[in-house]
C-alpha positions in Angstrom: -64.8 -81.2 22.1 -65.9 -83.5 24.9 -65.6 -82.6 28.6 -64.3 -85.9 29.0 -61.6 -85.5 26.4 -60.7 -81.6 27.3 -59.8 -83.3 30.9 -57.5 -85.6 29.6 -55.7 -83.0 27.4 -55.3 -80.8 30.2 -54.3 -83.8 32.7 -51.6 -85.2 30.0 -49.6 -81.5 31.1 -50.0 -82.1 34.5 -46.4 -82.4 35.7 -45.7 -82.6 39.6 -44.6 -79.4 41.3 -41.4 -80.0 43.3 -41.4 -79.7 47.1 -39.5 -76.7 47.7 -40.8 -74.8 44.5 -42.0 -71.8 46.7 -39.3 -71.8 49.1 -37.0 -71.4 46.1 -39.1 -68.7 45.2 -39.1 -67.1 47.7 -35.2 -67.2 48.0 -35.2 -65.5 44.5 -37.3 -62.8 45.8 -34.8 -62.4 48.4 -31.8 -62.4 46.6 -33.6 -59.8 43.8 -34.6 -57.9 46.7 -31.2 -57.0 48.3 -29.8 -56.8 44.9 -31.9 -53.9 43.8 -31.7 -52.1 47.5 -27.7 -52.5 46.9 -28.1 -50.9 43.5 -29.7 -47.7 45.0 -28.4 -47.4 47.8 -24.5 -47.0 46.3 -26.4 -44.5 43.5 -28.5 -42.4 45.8 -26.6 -42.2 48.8 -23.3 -44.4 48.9 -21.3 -46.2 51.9 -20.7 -44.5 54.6 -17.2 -43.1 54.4 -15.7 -44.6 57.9 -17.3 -48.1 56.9 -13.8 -49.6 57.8 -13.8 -47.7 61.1 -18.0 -49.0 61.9 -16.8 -53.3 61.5 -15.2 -52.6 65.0 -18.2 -51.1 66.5 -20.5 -53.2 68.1 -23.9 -51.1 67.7 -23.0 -51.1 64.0 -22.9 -55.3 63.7 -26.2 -54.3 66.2 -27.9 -53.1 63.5 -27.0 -55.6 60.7 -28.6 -58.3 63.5 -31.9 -55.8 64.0 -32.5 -55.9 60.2 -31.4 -59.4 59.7 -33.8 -61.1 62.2 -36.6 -59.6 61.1 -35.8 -60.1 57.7 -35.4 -64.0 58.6 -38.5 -63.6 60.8 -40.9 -61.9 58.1 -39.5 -64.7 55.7 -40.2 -67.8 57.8 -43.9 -66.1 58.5 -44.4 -65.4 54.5 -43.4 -69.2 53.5 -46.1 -70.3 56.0 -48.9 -67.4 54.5 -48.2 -68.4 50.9 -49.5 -71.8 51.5 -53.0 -71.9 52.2 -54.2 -73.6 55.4 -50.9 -73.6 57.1 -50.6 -72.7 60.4 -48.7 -69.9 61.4 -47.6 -71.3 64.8 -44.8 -69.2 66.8 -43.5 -68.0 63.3 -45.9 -64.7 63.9 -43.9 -64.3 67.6 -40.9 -64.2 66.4 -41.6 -60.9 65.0 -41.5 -59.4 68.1 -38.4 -60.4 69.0 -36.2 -57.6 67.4 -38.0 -54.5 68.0 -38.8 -55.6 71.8 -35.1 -56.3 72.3 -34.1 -52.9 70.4 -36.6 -51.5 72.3 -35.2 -52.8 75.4 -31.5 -50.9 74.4 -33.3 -48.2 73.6 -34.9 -47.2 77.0 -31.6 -48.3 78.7 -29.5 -46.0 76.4 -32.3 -43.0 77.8 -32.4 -43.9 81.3 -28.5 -43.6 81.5 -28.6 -40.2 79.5 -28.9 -37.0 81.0 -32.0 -35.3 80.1 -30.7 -32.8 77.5 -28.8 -35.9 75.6 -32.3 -37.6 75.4 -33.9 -36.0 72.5 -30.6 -35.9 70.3 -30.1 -39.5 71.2 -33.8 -39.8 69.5 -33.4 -37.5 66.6 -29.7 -38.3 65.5 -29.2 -36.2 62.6 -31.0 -37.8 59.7 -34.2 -38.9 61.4 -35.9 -36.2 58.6 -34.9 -38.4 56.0 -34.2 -42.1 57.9 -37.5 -43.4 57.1 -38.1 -42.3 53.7 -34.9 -43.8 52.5 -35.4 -47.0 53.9 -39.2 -47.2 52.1 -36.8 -46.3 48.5 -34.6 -49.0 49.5 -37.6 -51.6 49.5 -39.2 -51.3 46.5 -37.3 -54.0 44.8 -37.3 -56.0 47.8 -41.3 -55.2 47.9 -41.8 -56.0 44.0 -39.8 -59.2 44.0 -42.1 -60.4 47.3 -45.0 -59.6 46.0 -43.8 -61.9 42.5 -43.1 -64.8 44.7 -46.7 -64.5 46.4 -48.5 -64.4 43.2 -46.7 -67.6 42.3 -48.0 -68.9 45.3 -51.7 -69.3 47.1 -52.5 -67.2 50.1 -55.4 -67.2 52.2 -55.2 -64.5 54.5 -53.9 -61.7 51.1 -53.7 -58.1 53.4 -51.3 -60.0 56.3 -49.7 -61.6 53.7 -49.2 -58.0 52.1 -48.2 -56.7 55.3 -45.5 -59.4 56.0 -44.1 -59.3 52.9 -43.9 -55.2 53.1 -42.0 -55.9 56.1 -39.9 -58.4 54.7 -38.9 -56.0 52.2 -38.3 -53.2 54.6 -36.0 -55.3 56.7 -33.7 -55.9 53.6 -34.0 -52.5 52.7 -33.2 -51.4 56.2 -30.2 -54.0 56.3 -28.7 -52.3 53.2 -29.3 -48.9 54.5 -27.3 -49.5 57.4 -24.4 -49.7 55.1 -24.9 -45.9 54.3 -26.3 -44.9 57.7 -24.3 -42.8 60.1 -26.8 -43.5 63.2 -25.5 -45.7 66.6 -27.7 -44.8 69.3 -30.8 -47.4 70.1 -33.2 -44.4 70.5 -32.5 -43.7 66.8 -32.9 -46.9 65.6 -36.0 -47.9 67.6 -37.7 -45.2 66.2 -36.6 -43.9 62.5 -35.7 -47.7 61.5 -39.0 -49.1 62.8 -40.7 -45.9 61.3 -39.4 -46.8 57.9 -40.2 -50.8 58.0 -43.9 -49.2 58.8 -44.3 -47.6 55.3 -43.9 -50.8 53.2 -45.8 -53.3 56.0 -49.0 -50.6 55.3 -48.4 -50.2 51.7 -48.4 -54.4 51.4 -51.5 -54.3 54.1 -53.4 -52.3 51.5 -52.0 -53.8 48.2 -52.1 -57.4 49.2 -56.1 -57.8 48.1 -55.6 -56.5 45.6 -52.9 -57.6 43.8 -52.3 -61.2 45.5 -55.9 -62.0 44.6 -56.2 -65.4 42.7 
């Protein structure tokens, strides 16, 4: 066969790829994602019994909004990795914005304690398992982001790894908060932030690997 005529055959395929192919992608991912971390968190560890009582608490909504916006944030950055030359503008700031401000609770919550409340205020009584559950909890938010990269064409394949590690640890954070019996800022600024960590340095040292094209 020709050159000439193995170009057309492969040209007469060619269909156009819609706009918002990855975006849609990427919402699969998402949806897959908090799916899975739903599944295993009601098999591993289960609601937490007073959920009825936490809706009236405003450090428990506090949480959901933690998780959430850098959930949103890690998404808006990904969509703008997986599509090479595009410019990540402010989306990489945004980012900061949750843990600074939880951050920001945090050291208020301390300065106001007395010093022997300090350290429990820190530790809560799960920090020993906090962060490890919240890295179980990813994994299918971690798989199905990865899928949606490899679909797509990133340049920059260890910060896309890393973003879309803590995409999946924000979902898998926002389920968790479902089960976990943790208030205080200290705790959360720490042991949630911990576990995001885990999945972010696993998708740092995966991405070149397996997002590779």
């Amino acid at each position: 066969m020709k050159t000439d005529e193995l170009i057309h055959l492969l040209a007469a395929d060619e269909r156009p790829v819609r706009r918002t192919a990855v975006e849609q992608r990427f919402a699969a991912a998402v949806l897959a994602g908090l799916a899975g971390a739903a599944v295993l968190m009601v098999a591993l560890f289960g609601l937490r019994p007073d959920l009825r009582q936490a809706l009236a608490w405003p450090m428990f909504w506090g949480k959901l909004v933690f998780a959430g916006a850098l959930a949103a944030a890690g998404l808006t950055l990904l969509l703008r990795l997986a599509r090479p030359g595009m410019k990540v503008g402010k989306a990489a700031a945004l980012l900061a914005v949750p843990p600074v401000a939880m951050w920001a609770l945090a050291a208020l919550a301390l300065a106001q304690a007395d010093g022997p409340q300090r350290w429990p205020l820190v530790l809560g009584s799960t920090w020993h398992s906090c962060p490890l559950n919240i890295a179980t909890l990813s994994v299918p938010a971690f798989m199905a982001a990865f899928w949606a990269l490899r679909g797509a064409a990133p340049t920059h394949l260890a910060r896309a790894g890393a973003v879309a590690g803590l995409l999946a640890g924000a979902l898998g954070t926002l389920v968790y908060a479902l089960h976990c019996p943790e208030m205080a800022a200290p705790f959360l600024a720490v042991w949630y932030v911990a576990g995001m960590a885990i999945p972010i340095v696993l998708g740092a040292l995966l991405g070149p690997r397996l997002l590779r094209w």
